[in-house]
Biopython code that builds the backbone (N, CA, C, O; Angstrom):
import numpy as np
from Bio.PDB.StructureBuilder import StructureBuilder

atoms = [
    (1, "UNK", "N", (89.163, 126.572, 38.693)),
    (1, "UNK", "CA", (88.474, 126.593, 39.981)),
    (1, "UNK", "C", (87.151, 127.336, 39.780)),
    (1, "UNK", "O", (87.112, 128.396, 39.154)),
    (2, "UNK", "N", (86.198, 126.834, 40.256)),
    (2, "UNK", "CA", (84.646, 127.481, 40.075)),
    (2, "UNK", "C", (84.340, 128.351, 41.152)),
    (2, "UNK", "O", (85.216, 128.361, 42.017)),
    (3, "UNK", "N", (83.275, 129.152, 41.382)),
    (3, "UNK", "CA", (82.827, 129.891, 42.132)),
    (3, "UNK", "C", (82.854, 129.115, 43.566)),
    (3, "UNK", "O", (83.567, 129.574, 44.458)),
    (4, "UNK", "N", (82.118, 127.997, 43.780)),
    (4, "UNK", "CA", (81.818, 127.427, 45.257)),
    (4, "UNK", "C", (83.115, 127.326, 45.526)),
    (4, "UNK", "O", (83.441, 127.589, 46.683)),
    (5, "UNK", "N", (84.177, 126.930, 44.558)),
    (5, "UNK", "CA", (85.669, 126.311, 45.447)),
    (5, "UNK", "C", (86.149, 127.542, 46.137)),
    (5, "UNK", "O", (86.465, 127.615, 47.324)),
    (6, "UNK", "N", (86.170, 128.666, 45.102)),
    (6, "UNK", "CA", (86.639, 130.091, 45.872)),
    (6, "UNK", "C", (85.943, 130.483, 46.783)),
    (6, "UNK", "O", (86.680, 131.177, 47.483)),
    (7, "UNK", "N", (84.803, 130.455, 47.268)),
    (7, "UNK", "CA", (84.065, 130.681, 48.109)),
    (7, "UNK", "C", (83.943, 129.836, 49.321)),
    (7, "UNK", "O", (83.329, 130.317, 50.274)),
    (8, "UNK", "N", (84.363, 128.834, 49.404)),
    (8, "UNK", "CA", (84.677, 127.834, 50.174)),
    (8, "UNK", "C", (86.823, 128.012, 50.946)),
    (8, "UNK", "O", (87.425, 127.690, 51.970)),
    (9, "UNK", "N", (87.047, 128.488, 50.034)),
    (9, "UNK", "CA", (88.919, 129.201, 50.248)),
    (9, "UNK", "C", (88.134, 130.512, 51.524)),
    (9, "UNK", "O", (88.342, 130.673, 52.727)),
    (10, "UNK", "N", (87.326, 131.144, 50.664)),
    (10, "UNK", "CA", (87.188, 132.712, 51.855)),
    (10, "UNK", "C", (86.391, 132.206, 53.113)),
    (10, "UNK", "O", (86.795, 132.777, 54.126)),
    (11, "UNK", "N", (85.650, 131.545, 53.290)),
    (11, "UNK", "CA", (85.287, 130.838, 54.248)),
    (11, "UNK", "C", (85.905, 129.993, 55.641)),
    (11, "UNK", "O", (85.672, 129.918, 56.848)),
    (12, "UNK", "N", (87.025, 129.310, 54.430)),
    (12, "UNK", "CA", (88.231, 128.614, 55.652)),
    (12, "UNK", "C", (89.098, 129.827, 55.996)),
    (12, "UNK", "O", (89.410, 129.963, 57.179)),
    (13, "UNK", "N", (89.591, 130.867, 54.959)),
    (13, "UNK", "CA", (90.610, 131.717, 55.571)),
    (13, "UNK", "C", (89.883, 132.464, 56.824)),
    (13, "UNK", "O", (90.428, 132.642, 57.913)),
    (14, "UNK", "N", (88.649, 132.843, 56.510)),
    (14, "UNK", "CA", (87.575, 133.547, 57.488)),
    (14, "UNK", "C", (87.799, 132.846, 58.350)),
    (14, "UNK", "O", (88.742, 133.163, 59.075)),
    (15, "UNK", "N", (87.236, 131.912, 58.578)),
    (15, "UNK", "CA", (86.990, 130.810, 59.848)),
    (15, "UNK", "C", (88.852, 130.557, 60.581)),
    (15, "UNK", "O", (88.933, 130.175, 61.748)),
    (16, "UNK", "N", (89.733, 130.729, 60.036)),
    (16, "UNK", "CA", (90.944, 130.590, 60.529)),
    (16, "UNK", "C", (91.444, 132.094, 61.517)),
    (16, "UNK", "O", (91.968, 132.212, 62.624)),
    (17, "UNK", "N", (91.012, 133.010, 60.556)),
    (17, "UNK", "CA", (91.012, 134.492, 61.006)),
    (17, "UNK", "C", (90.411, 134.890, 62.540)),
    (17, "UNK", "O", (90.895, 135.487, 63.501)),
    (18, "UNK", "N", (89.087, 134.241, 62.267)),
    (18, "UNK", "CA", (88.420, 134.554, 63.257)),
    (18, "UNK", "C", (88.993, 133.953, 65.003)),
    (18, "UNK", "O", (89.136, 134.428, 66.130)),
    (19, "UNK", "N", (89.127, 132.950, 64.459)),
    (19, "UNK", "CA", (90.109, 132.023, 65.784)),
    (19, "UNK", "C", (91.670, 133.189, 66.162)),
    (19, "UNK", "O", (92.177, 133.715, 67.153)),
    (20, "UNK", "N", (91.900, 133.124, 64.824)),
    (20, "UNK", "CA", (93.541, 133.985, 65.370)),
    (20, "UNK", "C", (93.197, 135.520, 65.984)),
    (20, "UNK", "O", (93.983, 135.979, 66.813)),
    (21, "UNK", "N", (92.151, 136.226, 65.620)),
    (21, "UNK", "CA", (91.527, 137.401, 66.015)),
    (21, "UNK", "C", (91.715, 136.858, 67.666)),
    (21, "UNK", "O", (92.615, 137.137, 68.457)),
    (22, "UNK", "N", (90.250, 135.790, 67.894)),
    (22, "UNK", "CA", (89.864, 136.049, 69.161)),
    (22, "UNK", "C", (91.525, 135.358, 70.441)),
    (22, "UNK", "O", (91.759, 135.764, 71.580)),
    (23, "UNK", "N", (92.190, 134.465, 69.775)),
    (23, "UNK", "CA", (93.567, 134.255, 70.021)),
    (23, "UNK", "C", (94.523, 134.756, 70.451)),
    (23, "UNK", "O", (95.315, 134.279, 71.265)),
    (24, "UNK", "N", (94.546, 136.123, 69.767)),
    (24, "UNK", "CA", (95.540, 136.732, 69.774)),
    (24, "UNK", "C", (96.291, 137.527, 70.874)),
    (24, "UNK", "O", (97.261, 138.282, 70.934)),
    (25, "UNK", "N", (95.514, 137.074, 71.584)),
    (25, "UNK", "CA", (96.224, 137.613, 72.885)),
    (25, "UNK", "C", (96.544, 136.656, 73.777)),
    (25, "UNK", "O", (95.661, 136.652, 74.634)),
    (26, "UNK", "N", (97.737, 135.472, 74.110)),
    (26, "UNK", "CA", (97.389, 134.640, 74.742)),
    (26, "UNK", "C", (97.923, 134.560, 75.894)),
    (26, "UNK", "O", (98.749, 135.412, 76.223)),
    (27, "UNK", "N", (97.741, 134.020, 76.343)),
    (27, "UNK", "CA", (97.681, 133.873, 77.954)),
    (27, "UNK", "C", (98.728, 131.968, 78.639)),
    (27, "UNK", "O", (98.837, 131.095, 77.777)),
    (28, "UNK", "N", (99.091, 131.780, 79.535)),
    (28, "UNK", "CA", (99.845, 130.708, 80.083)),
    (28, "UNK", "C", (98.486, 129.592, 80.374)),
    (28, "UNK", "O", (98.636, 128.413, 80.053)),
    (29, "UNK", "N", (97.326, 130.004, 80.926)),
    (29, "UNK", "CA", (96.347, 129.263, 81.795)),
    (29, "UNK", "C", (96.400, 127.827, 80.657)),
    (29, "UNK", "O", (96.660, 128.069, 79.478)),
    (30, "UNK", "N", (96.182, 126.588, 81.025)),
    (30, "UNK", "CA", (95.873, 125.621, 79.879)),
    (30, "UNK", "C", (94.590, 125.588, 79.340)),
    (30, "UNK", "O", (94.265, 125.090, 78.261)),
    (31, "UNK", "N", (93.751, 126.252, 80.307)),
    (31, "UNK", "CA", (92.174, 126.192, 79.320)),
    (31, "UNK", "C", (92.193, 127.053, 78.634)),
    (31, "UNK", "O", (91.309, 126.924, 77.787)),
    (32, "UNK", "N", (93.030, 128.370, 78.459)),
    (32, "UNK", "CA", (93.441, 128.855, 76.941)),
    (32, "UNK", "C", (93.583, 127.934, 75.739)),
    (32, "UNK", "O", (92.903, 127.638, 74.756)),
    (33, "UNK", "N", (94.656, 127.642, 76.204)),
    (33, "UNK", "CA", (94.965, 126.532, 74.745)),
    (33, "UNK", "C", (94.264, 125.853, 74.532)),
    (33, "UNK", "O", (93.937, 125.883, 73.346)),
    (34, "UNK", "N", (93.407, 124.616, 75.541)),
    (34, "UNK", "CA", (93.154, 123.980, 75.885)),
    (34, "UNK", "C", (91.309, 124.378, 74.479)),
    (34, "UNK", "O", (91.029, 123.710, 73.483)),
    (35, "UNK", "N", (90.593, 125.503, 74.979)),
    (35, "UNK", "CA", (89.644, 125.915, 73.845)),
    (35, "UNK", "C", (90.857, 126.550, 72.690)),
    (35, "UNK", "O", (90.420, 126.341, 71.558)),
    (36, "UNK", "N", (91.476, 126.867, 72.665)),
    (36, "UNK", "CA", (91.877, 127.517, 71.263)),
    (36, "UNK", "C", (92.364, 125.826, 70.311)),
    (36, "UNK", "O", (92.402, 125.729, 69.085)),
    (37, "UNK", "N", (92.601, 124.966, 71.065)),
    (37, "UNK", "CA", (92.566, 123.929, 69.851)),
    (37, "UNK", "C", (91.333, 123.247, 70.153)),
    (37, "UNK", "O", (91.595, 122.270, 69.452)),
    (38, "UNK", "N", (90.121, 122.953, 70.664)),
    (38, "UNK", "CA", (88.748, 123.071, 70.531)),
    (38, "UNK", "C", (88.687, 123.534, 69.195)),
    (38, "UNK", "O", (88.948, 122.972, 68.131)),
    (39, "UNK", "N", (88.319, 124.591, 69.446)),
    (39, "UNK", "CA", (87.631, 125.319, 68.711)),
    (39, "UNK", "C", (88.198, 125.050, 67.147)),
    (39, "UNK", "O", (87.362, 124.765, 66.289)),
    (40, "UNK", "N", (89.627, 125.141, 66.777)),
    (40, "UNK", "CA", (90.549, 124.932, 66.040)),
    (40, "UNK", "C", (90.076, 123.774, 65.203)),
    (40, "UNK", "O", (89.546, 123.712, 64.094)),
    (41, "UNK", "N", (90.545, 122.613, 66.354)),
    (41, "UNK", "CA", (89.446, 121.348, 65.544)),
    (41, "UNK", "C", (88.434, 120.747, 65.126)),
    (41, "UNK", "O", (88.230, 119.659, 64.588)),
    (42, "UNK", "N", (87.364, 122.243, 65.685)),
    (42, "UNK", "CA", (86.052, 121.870, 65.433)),
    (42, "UNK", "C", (86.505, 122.696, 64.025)),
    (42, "UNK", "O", (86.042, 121.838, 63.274)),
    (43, "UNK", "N", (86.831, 123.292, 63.474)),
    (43, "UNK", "CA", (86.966, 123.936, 61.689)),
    (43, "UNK", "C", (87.715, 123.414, 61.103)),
    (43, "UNK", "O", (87.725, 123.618, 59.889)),
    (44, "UNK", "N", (88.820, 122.373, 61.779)),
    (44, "UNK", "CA", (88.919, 121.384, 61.145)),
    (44, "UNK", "C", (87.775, 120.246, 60.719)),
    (44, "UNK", "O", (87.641, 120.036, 59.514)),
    (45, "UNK", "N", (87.182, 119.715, 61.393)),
    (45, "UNK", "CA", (86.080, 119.067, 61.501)),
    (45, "UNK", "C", (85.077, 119.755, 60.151)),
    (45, "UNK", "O", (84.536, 119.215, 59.186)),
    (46, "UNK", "N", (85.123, 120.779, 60.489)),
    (46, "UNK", "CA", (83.582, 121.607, 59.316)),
    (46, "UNK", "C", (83.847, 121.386, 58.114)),
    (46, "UNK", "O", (82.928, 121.312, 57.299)),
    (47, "UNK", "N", (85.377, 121.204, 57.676)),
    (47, "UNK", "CA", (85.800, 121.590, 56.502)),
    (47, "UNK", "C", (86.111, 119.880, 55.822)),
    (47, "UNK", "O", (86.833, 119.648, 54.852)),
    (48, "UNK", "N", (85.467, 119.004, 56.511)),
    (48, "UNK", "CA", (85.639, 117.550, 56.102)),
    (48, "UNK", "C", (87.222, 116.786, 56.730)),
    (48, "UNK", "O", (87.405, 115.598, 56.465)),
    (49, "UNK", "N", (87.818, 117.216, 57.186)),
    (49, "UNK", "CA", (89.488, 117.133, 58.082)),
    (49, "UNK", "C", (90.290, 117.094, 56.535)),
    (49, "UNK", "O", (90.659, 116.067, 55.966)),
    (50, "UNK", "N", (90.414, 118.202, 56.139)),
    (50, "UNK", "CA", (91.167, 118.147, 54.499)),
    (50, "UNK", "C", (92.700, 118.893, 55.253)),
    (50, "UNK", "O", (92.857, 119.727, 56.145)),
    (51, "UNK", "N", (93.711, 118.063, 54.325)),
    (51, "UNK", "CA", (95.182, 118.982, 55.049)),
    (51, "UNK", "C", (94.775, 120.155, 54.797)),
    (51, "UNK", "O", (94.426, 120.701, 55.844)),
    (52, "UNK", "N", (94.660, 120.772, 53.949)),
    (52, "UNK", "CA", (94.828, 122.129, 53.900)),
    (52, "UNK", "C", (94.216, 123.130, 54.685)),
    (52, "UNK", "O", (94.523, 124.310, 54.853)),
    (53, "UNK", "N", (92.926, 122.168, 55.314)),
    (53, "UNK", "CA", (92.591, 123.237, 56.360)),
    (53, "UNK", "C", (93.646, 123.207, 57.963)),
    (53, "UNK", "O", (93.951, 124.099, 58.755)),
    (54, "UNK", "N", (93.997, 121.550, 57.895)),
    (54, "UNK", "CA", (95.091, 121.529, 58.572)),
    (54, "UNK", "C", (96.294, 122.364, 58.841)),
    (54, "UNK", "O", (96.731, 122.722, 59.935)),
    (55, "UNK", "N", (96.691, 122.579, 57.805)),
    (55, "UNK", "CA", (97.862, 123.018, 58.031)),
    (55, "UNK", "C", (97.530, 124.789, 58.325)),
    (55, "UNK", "O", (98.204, 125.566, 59.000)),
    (56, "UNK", "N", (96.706, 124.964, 57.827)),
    (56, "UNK", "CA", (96.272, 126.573, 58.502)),
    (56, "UNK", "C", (96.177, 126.401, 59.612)),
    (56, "UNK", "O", (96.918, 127.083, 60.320)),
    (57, "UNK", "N", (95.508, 125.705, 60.091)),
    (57, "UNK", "CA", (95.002, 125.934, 61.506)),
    (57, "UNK", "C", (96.750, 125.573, 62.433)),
    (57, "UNK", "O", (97.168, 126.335, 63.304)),
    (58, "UNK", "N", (97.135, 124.932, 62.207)),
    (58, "UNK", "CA", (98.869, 124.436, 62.622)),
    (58, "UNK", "C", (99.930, 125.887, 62.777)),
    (58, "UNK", "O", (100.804, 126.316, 63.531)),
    (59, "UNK", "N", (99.054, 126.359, 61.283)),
    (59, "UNK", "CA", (100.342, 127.707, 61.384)),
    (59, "UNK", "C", (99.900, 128.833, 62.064)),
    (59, "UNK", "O", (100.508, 129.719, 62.665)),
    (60, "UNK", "N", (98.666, 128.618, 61.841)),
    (60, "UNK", "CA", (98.388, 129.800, 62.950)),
    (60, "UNK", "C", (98.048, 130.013, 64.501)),
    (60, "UNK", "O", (97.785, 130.985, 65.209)),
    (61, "UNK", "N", (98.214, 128.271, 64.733)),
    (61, "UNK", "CA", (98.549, 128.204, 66.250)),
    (61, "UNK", "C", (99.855, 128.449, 66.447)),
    (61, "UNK", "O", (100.176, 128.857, 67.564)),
    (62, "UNK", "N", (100.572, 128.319, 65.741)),
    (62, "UNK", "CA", (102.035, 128.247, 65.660)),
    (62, "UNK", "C", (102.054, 129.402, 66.024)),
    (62, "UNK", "O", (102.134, 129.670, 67.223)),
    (63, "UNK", "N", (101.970, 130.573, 64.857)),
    (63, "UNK", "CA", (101.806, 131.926, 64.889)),
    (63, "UNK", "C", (101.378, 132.781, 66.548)),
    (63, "UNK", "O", (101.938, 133.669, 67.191)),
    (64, "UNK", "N", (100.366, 132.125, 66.719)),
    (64, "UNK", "CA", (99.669, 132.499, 68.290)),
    (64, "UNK", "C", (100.835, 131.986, 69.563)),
    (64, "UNK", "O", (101.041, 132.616, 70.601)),
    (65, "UNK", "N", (101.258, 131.169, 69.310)),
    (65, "UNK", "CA", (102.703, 130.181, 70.037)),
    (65, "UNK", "C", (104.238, 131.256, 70.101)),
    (65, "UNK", "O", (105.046, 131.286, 71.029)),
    (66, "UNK", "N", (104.293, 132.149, 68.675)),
    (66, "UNK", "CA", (104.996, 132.347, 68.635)),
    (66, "UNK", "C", (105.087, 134.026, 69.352)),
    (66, "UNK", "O", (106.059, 134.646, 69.784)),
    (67, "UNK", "N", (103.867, 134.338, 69.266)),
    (67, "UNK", "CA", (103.521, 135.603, 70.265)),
    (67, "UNK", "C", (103.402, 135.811, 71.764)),
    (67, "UNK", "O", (103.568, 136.774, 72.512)),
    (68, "UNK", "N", (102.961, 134.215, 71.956)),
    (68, "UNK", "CA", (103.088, 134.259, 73.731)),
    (68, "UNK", "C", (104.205, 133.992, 74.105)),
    (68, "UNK", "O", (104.463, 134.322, 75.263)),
    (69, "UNK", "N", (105.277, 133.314, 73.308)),
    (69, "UNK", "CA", (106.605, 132.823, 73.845)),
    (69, "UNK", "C", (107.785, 134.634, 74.027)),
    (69, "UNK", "O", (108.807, 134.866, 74.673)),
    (70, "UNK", "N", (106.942, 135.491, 73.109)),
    (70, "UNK", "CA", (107.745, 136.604, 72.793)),
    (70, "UNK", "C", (106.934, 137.541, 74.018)),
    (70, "UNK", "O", (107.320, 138.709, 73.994)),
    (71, "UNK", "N", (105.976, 137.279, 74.992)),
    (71, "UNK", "CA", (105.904, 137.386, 75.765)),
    (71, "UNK", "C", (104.600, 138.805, 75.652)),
    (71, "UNK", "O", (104.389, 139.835, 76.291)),
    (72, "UNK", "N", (103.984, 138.132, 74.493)),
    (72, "UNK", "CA", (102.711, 139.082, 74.069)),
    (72, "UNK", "C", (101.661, 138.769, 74.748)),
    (72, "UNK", "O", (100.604, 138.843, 74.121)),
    (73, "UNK", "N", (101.612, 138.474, 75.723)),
    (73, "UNK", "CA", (100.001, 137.772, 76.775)),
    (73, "UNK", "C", (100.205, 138.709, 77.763)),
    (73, "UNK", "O", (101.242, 139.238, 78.162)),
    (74, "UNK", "N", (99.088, 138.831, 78.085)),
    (74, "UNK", "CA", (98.764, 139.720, 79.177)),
    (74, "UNK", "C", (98.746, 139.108, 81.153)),
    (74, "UNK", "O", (98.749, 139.740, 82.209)),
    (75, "UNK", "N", (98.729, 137.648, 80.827)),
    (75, "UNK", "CA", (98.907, 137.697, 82.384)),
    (75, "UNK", "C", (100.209, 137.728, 83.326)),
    (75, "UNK", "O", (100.176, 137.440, 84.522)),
    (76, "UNK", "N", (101.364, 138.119, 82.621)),
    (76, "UNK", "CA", (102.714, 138.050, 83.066)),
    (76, "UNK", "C", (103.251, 137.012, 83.626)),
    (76, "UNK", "O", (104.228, 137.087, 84.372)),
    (77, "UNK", "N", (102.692, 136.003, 83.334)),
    (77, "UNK", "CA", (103.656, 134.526, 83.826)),
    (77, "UNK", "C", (104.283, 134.222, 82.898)),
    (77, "UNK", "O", (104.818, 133.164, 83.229)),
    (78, "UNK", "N", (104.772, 134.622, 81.280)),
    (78, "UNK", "CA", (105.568, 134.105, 80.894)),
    (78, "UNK", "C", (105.883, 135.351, 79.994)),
    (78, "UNK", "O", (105.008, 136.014, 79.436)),
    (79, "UNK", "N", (107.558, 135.655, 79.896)),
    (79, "UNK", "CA", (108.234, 136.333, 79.557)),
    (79, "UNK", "C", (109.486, 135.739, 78.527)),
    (79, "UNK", "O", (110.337, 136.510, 78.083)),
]
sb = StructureBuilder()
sb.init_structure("model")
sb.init_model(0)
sb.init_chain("A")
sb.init_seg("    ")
for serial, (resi, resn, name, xyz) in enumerate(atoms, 1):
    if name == "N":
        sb.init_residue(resn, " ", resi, " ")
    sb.init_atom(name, np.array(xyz, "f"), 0.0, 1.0, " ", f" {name:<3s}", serial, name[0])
structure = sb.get_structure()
């Protein structure tokens, strides 16, 4: 693997990070979700639609899915 490929890896993990950062707190409303896979598929989109950026972005909605169901959101409609 050459320099650009690794540098192109810290870039998608970055760009995945950054979504789960601003994410991470989620909420019931649907225009939550509604931009968090926006946004999601627009870095899918950046990255040429390659699985592998796929499947990041999958697990870490998942991940974000799996925090509001445990009742980590702040607007108290779902417990």
């Amino acid at each position: 693997m050459n320099e650009s490929d690794l540098k192109q890896y810290y870039e998608i993990y970055t760009d995945v990070w950054k979504i789960f950062k601003k994410y991470s707190n989620p909420k019931s409303e649907a225009a939550f979700w509604s931009e968090l896979s926006a946004e999601a598929y627009g870095i899918y989109k950046k990255y040429g639609k390659i699985m592998f950026v796929r499947r990041e972005l999958l697990n870490m909605i998942d991940e974000i899915e799996k925090i509001w169901k445990k009742g980590g959101n702040t607007d108290g409609k779902h417990k």
